[in-house]
PDB file of the backbone (N, CA, C, O) and the ligand in Angstrom, with CONECT records:
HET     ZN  A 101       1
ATOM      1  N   UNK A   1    -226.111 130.129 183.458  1.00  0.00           N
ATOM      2  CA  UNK A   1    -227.037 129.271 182.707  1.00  0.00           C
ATOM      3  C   UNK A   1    -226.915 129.495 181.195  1.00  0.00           C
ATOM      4  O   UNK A   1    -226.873 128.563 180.392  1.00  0.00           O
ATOM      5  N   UNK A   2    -226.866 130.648 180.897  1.00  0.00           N
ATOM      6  CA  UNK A   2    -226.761 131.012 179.202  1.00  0.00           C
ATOM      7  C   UNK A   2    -225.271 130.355 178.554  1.00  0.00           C
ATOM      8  O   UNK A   2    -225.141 129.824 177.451  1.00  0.00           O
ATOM      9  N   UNK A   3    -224.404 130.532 179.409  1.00  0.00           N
ATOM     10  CA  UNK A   3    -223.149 129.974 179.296  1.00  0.00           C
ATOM     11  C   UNK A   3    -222.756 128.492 179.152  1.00  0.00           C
ATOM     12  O   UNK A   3    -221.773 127.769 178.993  1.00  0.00           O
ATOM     13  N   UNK A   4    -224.168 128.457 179.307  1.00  0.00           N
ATOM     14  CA  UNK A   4    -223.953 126.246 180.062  1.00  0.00           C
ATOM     15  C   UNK A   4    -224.583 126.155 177.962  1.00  0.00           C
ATOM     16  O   UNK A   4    -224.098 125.576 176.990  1.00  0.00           O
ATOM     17  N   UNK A   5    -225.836 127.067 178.141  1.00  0.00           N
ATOM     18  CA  UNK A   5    -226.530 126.194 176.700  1.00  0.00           C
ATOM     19  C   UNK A   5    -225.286 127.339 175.445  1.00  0.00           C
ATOM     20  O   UNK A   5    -225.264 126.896 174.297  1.00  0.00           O
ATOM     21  N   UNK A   6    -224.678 128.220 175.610  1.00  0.00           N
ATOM     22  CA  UNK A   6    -224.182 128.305 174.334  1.00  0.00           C
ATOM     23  C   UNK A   6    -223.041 127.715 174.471  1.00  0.00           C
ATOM     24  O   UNK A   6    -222.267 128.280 173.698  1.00  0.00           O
ATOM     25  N   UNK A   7    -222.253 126.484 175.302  1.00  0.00           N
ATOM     26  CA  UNK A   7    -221.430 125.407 175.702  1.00  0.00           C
ATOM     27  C   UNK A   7    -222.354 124.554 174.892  1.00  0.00           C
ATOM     28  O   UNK A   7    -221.780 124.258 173.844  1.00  0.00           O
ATOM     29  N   UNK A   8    -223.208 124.190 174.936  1.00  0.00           N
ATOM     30  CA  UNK A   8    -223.572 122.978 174.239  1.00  0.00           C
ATOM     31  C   UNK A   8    -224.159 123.485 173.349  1.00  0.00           C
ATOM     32  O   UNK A   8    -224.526 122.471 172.755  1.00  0.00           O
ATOM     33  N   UNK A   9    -224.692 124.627 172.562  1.00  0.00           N
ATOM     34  CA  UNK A   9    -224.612 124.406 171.240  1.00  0.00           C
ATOM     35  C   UNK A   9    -223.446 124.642 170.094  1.00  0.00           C
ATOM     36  O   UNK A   9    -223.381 124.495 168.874  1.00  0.00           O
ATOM     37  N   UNK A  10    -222.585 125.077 171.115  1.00  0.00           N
ATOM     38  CA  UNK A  10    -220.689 125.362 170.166  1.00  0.00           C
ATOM     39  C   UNK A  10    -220.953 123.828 170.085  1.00  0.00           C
ATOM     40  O   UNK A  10    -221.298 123.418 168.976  1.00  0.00           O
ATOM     41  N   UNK A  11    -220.815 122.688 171.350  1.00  0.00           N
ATOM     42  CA  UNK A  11    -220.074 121.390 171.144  1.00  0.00           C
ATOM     43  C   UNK A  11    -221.605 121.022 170.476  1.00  0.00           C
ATOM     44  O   UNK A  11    -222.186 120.236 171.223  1.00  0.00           O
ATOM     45  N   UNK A  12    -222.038 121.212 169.829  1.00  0.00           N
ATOM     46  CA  UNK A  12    -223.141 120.605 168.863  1.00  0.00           C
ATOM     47  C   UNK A  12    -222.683 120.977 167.297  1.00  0.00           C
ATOM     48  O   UNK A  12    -222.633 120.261 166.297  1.00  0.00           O
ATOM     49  N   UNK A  13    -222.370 122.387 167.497  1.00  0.00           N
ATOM     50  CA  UNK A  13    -222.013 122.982 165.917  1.00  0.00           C
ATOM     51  C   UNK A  13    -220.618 121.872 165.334  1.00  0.00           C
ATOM     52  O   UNK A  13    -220.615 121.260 164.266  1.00  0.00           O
ATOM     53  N   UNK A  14    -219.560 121.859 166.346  1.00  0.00           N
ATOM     54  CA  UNK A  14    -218.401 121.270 166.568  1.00  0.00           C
ATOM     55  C   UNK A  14    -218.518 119.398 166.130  1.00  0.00           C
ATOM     56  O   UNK A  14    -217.746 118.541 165.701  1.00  0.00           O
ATOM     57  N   UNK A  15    -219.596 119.457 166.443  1.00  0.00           N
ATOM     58  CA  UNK A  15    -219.926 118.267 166.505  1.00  0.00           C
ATOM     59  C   UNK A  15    -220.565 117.300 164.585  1.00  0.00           C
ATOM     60  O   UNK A  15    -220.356 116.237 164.000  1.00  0.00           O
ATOM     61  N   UNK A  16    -221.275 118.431 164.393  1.00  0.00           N
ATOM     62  CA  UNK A  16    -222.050 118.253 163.344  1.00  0.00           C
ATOM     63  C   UNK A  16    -220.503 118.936 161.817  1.00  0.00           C
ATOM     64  O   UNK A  16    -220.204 118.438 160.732  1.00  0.00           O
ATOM     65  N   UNK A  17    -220.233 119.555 162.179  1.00  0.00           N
ATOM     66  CA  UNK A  17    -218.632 119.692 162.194  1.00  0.00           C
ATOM     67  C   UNK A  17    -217.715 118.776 161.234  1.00  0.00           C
ATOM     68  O   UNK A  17    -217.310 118.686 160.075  1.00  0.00           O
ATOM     69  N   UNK A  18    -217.665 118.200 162.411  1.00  0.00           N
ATOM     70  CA  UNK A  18    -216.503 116.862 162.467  1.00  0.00           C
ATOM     71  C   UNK A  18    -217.311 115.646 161.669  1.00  0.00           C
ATOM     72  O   UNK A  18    -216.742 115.092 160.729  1.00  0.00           O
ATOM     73  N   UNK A  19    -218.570 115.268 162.040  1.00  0.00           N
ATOM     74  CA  UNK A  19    -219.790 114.593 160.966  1.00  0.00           C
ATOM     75  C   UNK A  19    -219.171 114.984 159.468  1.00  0.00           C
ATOM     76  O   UNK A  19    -218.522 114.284 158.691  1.00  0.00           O
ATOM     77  N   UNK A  20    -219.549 116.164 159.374  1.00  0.00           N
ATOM     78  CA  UNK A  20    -218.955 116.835 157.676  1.00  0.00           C
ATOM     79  C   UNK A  20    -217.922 116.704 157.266  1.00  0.00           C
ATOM     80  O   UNK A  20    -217.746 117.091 156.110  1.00  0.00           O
ATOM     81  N   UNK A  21    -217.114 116.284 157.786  1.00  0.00           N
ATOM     82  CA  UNK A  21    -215.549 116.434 157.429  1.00  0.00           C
ATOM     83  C   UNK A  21    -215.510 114.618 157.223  1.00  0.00           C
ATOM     84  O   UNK A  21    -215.275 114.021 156.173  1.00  0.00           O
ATOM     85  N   UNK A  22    -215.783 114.082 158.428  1.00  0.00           N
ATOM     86  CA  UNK A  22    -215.334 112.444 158.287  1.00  0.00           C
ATOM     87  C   UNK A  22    -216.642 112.226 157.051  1.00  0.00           C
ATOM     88  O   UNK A  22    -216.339 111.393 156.197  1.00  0.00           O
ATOM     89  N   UNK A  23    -217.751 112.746 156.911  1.00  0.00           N
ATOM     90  CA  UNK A  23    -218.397 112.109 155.330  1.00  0.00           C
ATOM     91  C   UNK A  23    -217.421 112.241 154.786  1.00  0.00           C
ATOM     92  O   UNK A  23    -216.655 111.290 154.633  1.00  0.00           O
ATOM     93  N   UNK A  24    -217.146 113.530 154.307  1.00  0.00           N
ATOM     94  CA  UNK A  24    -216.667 114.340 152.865  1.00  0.00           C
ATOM     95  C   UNK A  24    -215.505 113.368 152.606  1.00  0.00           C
ATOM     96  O   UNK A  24    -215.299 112.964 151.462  1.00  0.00           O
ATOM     97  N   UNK A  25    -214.522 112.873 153.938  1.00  0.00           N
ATOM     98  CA  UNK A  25    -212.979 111.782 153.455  1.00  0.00           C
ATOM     99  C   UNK A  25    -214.044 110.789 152.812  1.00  0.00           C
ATOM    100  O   UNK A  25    -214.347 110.559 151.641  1.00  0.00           O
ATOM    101  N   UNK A  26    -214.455 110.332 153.927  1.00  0.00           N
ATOM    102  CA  UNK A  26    -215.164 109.012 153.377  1.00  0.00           C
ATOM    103  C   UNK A  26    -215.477 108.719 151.865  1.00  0.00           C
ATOM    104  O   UNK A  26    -214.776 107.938 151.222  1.00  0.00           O
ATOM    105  N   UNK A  27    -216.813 109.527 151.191  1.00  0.00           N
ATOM    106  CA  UNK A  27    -216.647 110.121 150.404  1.00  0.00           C
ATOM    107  C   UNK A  27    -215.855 110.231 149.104  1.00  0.00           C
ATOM    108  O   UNK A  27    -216.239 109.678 148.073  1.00  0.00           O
ATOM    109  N   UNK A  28    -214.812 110.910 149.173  1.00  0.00           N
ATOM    110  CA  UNK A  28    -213.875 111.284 148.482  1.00  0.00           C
ATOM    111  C   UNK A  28    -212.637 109.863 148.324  1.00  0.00           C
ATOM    112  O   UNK A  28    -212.063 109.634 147.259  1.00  0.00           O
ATOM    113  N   UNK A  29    -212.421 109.074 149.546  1.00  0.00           N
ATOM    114  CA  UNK A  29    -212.139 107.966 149.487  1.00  0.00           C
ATOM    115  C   UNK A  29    -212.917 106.983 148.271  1.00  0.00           C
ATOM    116  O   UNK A  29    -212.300 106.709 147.242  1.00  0.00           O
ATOM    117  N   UNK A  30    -214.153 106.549 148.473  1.00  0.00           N
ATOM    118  CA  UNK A  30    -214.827 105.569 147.684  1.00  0.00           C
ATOM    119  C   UNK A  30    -214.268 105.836 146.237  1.00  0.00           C
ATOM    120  O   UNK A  30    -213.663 104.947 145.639  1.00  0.00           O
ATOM    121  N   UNK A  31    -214.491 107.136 145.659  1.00  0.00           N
ATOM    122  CA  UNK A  31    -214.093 108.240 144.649  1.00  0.00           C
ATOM    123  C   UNK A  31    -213.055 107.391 144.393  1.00  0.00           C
ATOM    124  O   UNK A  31    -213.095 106.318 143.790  1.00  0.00           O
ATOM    125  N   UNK A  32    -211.987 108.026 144.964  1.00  0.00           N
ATOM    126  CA  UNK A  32    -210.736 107.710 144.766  1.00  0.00           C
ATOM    127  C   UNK A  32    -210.065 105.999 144.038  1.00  0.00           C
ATOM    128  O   UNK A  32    -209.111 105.867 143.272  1.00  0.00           O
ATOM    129  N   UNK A  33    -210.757 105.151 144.483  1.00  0.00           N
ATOM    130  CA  UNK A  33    -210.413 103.758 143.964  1.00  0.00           C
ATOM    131  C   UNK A  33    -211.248 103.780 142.932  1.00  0.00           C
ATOM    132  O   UNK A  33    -212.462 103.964 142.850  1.00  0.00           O
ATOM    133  N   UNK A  34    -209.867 103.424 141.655  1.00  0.00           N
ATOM    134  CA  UNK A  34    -210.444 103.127 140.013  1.00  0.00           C
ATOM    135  C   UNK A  34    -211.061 101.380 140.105  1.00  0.00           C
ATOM    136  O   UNK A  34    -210.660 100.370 140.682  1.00  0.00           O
ATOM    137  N   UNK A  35    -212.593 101.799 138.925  1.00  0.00           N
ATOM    138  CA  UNK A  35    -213.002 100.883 138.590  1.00  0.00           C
ATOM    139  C   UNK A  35    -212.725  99.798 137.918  1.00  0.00           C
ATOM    140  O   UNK A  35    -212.784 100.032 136.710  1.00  0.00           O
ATOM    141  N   UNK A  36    -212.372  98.407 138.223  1.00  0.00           N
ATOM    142  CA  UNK A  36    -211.624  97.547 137.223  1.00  0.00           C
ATOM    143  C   UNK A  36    -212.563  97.544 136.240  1.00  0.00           C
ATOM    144  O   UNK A  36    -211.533  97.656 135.576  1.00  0.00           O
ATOM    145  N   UNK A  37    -213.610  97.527 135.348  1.00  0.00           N
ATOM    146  CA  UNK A  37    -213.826  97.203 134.449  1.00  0.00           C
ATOM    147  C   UNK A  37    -213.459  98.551 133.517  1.00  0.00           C
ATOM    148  O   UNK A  37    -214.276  98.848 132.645  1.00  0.00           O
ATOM    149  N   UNK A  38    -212.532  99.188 133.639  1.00  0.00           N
ATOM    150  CA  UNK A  38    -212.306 100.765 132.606  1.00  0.00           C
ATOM    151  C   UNK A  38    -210.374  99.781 132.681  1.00  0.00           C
ATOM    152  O   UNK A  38    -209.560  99.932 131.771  1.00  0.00           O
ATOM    153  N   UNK A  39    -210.190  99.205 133.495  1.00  0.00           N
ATOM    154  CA  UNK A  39    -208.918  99.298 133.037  1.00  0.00           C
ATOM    155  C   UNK A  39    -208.892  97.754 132.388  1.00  0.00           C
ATOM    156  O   UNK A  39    -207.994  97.463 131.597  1.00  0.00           O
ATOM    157  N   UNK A  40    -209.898  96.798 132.751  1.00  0.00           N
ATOM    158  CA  UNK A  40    -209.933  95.988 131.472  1.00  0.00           C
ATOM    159  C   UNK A  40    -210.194  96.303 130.353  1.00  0.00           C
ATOM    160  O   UNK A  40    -210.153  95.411 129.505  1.00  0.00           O
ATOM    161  N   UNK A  41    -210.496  97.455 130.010  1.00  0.00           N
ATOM    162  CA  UNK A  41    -211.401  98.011 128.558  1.00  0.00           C
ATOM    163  C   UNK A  41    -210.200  98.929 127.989  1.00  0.00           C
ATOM    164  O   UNK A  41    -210.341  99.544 126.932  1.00  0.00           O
ATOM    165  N   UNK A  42    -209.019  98.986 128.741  1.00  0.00           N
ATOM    166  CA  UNK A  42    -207.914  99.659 127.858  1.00  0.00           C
ATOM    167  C   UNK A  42    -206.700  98.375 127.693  1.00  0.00           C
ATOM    168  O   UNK A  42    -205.574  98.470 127.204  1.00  0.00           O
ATOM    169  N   UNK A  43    -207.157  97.565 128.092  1.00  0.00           N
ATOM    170  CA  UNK A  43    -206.431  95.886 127.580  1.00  0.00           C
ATOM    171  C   UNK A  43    -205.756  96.307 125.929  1.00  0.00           C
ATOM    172  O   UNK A  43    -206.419  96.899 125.077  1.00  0.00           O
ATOM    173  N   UNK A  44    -204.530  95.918 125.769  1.00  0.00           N
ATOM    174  CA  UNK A  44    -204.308  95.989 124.383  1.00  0.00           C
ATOM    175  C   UNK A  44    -204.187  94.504 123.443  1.00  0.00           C
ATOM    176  O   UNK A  44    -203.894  93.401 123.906  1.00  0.00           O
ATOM    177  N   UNK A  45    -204.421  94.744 122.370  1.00  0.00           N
ATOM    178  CA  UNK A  45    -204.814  93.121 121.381  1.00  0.00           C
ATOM    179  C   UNK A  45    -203.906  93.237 120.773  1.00  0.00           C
ATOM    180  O   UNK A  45    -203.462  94.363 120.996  1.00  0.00           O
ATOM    181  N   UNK A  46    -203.167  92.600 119.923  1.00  0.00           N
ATOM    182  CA  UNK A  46    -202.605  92.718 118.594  1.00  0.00           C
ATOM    183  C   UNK A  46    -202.970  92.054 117.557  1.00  0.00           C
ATOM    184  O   UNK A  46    -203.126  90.835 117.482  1.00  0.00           O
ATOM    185  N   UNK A  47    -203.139  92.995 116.582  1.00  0.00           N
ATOM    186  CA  UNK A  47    -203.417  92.872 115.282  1.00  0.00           C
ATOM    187  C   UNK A  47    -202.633  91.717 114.240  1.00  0.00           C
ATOM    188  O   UNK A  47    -201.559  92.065 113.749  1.00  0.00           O
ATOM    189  N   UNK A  48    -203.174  90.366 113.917  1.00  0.00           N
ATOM    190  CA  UNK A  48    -202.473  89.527 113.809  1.00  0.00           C
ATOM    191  C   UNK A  48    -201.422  89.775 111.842  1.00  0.00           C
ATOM    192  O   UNK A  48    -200.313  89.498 111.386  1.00  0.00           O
ATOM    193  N   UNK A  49    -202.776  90.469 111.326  1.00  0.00           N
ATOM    194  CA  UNK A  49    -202.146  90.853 109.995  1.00  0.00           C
ATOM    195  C   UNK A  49    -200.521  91.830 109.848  1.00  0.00           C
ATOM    196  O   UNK A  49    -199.403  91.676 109.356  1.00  0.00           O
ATOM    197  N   UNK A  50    -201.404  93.015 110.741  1.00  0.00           N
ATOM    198  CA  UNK A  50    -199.856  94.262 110.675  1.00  0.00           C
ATOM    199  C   UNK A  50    -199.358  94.695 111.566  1.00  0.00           C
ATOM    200  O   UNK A  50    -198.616  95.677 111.549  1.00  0.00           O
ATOM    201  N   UNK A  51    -199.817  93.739 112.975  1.00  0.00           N
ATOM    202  CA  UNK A  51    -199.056  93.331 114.376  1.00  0.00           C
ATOM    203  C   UNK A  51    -198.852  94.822 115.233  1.00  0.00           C
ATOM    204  O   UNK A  51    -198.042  95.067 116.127  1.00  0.00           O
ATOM    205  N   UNK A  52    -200.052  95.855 114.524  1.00  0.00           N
ATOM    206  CA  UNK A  52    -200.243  96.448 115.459  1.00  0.00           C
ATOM    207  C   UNK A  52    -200.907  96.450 116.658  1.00  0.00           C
ATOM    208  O   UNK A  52    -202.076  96.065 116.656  1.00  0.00           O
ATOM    209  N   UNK A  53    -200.420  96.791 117.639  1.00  0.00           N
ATOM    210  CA  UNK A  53    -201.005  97.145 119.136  1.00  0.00           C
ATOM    211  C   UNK A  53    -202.264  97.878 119.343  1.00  0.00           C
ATOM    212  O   UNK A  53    -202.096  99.081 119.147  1.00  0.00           O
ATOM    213  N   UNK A  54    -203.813  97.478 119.768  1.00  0.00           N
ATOM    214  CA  UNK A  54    -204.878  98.324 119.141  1.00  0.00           C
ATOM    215  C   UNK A  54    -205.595  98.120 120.718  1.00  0.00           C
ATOM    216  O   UNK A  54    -205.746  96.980 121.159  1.00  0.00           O
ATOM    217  N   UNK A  55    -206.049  99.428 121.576  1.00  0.00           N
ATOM    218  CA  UNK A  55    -207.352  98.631 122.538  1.00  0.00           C
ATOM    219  C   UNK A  55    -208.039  97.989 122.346  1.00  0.00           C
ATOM    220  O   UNK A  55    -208.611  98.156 121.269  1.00  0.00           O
ATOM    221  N   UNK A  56    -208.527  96.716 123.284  1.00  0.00           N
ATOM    222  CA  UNK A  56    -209.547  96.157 122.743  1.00  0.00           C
ATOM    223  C   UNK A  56    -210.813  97.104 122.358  1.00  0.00           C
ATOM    224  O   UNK A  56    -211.354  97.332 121.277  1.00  0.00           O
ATOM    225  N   UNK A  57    -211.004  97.451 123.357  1.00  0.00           N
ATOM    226  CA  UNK A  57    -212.601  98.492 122.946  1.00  0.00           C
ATOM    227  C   UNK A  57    -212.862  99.288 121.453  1.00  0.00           C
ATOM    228  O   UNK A  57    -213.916  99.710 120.978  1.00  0.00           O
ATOM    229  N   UNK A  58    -211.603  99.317 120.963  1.00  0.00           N
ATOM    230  CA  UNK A  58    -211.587  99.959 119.582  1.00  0.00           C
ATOM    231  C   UNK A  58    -211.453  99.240 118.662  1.00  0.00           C
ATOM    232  O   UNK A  58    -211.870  99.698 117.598  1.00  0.00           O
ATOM    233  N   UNK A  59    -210.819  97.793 118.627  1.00  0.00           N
ATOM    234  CA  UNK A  59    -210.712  96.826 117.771  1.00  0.00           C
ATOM    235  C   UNK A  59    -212.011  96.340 116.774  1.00  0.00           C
ATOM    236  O   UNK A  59    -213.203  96.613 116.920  1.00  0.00           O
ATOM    237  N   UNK A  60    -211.475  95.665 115.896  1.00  0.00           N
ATOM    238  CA  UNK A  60    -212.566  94.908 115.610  1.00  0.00           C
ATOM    239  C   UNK A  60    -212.016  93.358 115.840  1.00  0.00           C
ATOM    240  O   UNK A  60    -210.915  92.811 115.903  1.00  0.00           O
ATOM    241  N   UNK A  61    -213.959  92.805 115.962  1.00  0.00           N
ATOM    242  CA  UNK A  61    -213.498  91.571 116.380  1.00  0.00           C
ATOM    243  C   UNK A  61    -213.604  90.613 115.363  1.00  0.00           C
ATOM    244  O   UNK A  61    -214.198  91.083 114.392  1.00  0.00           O
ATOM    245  N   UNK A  62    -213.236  89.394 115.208  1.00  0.00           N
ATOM    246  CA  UNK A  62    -213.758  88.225 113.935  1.00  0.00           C
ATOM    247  C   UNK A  62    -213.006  86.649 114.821  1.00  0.00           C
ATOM    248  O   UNK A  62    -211.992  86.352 115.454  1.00  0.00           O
ATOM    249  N   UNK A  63    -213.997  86.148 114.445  1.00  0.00           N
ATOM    250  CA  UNK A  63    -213.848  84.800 115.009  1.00  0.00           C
ATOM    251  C   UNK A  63    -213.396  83.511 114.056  1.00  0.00           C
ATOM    252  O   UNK A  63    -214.165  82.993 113.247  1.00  0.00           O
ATOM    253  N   UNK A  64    -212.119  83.105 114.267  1.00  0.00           N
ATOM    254  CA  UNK A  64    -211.819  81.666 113.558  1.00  0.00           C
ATOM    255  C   UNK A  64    -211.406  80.617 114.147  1.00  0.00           C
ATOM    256  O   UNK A  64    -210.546  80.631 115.029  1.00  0.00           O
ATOM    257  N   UNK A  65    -211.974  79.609 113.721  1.00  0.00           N
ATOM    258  CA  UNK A  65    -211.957  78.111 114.311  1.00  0.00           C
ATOM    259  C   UNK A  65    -212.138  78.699 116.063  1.00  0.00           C
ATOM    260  O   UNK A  65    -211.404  78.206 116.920  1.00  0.00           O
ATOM    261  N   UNK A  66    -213.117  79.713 116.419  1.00  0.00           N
ATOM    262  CA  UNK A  66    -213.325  79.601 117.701  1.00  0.00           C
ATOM    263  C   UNK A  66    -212.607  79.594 118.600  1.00  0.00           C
ATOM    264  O   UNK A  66    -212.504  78.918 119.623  1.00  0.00           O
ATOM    265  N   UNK A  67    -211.668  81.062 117.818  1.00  0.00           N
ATOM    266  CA  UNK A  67    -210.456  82.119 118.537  1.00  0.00           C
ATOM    267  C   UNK A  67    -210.614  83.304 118.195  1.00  0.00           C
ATOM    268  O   UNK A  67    -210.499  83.428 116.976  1.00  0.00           O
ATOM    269  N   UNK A  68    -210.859  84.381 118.808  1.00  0.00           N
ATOM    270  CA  UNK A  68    -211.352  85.466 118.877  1.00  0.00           C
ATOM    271  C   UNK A  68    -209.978  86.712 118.660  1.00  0.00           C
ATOM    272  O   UNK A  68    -209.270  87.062 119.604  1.00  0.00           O
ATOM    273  N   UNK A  69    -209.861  87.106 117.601  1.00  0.00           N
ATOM    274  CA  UNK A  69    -208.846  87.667 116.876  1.00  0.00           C
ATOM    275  C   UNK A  69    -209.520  89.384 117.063  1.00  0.00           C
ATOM    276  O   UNK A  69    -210.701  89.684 117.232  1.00  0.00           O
ATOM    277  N   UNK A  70    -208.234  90.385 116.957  1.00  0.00           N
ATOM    278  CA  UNK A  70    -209.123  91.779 116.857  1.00  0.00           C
ATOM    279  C   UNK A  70    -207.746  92.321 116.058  1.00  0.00           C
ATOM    280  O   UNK A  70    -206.619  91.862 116.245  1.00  0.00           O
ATOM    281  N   UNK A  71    -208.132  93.525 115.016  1.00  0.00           N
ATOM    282  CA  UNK A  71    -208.066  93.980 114.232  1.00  0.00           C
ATOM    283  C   UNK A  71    -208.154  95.125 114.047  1.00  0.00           C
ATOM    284  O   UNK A  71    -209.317  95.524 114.119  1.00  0.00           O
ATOM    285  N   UNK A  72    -207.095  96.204 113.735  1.00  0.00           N
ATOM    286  CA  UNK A  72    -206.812  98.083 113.389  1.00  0.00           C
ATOM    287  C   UNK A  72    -208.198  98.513 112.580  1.00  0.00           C
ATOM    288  O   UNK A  72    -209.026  99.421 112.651  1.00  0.00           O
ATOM    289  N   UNK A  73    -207.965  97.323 111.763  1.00  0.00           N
ATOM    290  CA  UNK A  73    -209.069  97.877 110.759  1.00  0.00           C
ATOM    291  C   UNK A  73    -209.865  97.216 109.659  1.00  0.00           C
ATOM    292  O   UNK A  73    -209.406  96.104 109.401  1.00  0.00           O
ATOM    293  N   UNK A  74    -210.625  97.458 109.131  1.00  0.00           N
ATOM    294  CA  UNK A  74    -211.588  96.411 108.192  1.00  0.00           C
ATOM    295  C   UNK A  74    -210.691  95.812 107.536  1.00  0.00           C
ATOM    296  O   UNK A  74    -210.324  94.661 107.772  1.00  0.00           O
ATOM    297  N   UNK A  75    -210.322  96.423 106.793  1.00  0.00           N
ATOM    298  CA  UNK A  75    -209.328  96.139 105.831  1.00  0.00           C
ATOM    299  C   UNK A  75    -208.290  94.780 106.075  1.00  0.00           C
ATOM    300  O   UNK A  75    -208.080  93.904 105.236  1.00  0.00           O
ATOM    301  N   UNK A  76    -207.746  94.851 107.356  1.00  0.00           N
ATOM    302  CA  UNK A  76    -207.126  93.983 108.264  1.00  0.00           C
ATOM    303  C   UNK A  76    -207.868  92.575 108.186  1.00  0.00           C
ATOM    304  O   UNK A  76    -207.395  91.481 107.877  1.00  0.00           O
ATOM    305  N   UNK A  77    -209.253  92.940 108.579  1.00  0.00           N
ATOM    306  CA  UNK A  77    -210.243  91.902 109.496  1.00  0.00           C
ATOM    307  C   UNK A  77    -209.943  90.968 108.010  1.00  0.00           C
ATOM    308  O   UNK A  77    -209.606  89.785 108.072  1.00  0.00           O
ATOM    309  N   UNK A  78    -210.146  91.792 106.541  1.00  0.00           N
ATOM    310  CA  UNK A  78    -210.908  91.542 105.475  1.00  0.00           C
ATOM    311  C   UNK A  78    -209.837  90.284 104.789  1.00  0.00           C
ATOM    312  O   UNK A  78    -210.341  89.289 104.269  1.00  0.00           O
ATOM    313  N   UNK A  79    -208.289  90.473 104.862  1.00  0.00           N
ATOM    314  CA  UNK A  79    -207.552  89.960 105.179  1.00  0.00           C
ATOM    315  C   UNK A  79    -206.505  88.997 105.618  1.00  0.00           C
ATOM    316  O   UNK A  79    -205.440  88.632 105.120  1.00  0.00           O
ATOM    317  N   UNK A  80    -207.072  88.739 106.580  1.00  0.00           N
ATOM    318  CA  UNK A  80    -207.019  87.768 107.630  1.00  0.00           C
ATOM    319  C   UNK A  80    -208.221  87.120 107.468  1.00  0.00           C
ATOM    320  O   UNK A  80    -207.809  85.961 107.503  1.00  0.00           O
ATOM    321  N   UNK A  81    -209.494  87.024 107.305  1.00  0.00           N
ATOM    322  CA  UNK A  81    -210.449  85.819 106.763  1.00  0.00           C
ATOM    323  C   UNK A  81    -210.596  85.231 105.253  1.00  0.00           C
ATOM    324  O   UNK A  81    -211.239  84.265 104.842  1.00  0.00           O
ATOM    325  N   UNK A  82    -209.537  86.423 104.392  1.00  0.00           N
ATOM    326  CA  UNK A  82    -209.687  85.728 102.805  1.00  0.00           C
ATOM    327  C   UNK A  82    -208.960  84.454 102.668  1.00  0.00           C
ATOM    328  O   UNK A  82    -208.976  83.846 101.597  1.00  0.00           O
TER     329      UNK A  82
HETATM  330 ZN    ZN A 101    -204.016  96.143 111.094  1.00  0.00          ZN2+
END
């Protein structure tokens, strides 16, 4: 009889176990797949004045005739709207 219940609480420990392990992939899966909006945010622009290559997220922006231009630097922006 003692043999029967520490049989079923091994296949319980065993059990709760295997629970922990398939979270933790699971888990670690979701983790694993990158977020698209971080790799739209390393998009590169070019700088129309000195045709450097700049992230958008670091750019600056300025708008003409309702085209959205980005820019290394003020100086650039300052520039390109005189
Ligand atoms: Zn520039």
């Amino acid at each position: 009889m003692i043999r029967f219940i520490i049989l079923i609480f091994a296949g319980y420990l065993g059990f709760k176990l295997a629970q922990r392990i398939v979270a933790h992939f699971f888990s670690r899966k979701i983790q694993g797949s990158p977020p698209p909006p971080e790799v739209e945010s390393e998009e590169l622009v070019q700088d129309p004045v000195c045709k450097t290559f700049i992230p958008r997220r670091n750019a600056l922006k300025a708008q003409k005739d309702g085209v959205d231009y980005f820019f290394c630097s003020e100086g650039c922006r300052k520039k390109f709207l005189r």
